[in-house]
C-alpha positions, 0 to 999 in steps of 0.5 A: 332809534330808527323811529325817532331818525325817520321822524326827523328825516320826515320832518326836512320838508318842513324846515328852512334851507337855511339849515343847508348853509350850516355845513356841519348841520348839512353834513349831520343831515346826510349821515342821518340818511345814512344811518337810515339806510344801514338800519333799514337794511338791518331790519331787512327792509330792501325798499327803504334801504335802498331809497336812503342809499340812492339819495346818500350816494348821490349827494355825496357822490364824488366826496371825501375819504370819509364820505367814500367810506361811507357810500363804500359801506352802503354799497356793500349793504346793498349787494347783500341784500 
């Protein structure tokens, strides 16, 4: 799973920021980044984990309950590693 996610993230330079006006596609696209985070700090790679986390908590910073849980989630992640 987490190959399969990097290859997707991997490929965003080479799609059109169209995707981005597709609020449901932008929003999948940011969790995607999440996840990555959560499964680099699983695996115990701090260096990846924390490049995911910063770009999450910035672009989401300031949102939502549900994308504060989120940030909420990765912070912790953070800390233990």
């Amino acid at each position: 799973a987490r190959e399969r996610l990097m290859r997707i993230i991997d490929a965003l330079p080479t799609l059109s920021s169209e995707l981005l006006s597709e609020t449901p596609q932008a929003a999948a696209l940011v969790r995607s980044m999440a996840l990555r985070a959560e499964l680099a700090a699983v695996a115990g790679d701090s260096t990846e984990a924390g490049r995911w986390t910063s770009v999450v908590m910035t672009l989401w910073k300031g949102g939502d309950g549900d994308t504060q849980d989120v940030l909420a989630r990765l912070g912790r992640a953070a800390r233990r590693n």
